[in-house]
C-alpha positions as CSV (number, residue, x, y, z in Angstrom):
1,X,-157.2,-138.8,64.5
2,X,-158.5,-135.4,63.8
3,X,-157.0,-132.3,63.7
4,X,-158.1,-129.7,65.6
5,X,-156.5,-125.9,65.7
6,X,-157.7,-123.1,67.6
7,X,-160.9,-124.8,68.4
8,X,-161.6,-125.6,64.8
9,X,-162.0,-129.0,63.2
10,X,-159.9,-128.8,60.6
11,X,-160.9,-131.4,57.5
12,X,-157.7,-133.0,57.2
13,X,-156.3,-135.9,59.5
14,X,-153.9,-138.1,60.7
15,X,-154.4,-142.1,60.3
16,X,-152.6,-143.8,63.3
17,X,-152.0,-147.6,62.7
18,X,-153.2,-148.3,67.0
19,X,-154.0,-146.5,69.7
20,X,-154.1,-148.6,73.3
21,X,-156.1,-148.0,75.7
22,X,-155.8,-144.4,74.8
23,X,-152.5,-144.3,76.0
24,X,-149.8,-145.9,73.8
25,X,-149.6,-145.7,69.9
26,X,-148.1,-148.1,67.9
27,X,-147.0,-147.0,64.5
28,X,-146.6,-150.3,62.3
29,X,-144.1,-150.9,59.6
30,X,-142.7,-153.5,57.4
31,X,-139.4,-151.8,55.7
32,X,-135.7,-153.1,54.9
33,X,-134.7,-149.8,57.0
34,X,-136.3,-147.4,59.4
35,X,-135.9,-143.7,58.5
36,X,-135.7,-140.7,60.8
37,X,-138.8,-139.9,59.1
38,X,-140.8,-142.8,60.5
39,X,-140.2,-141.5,64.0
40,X,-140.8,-138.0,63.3
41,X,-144.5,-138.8,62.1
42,X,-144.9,-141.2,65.5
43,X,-144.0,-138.4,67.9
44,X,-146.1,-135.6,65.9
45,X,-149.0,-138.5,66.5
46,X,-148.0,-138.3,70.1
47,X,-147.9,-134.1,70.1
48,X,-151.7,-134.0,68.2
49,X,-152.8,-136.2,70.9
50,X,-151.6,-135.3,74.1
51,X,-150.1,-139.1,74.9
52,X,-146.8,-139.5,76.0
53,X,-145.6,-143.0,74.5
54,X,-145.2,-144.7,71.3
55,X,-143.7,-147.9,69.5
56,X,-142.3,-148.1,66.4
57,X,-142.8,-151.9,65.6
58,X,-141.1,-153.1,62.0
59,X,-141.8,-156.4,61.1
60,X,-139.2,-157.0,58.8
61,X,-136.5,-157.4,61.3
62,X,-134.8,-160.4,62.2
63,X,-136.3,-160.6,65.7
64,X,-139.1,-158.7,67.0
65,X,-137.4,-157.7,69.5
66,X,-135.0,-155.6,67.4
67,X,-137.7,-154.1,65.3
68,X,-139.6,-151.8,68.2
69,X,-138.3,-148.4,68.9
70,X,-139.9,-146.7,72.1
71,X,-140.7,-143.1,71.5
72,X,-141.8,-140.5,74.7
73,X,-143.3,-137.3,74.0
74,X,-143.0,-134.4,76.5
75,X,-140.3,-136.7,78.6
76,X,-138.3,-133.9,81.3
């Protein structure tokens, strides 16, 4: 994802794991714990690009199910 400020294409950028359909994006982990950090570099995924939902999917979690955190961006 490239990051762009003040009309300028800046040379450093942001490597999302998925993006659907150019709507969702689905930040992929494997980790014993998820950290507060995990979801702050989801939602500043979702500021850079303008979408408004995210998943936090870990796969080392007992049951799937238990491992996806929904994030919205911009929700009033």
């Amino acid at each position: 994802m490239p990051v762009i400020w003040k009309d300028k294409k800046l040379d450093l950028g942001f490597r999302t794991d998925l993006i659907v359909e150019n709507k969702v994006i689905i930040e992929i982990k494997s980790v014993l714990e998820i950290y507060p950090v995990y979801s702050k570099q989801l939602i500043t995924y979702l500021k850079l690009s303008g979408l408004k939902l995210g998943l936090l999917v870990n796969f080392n979690s007992p049951l799937i199910k238990t491992g996806i955190t929904r994030l919205v961006n911009g929700l009033e």
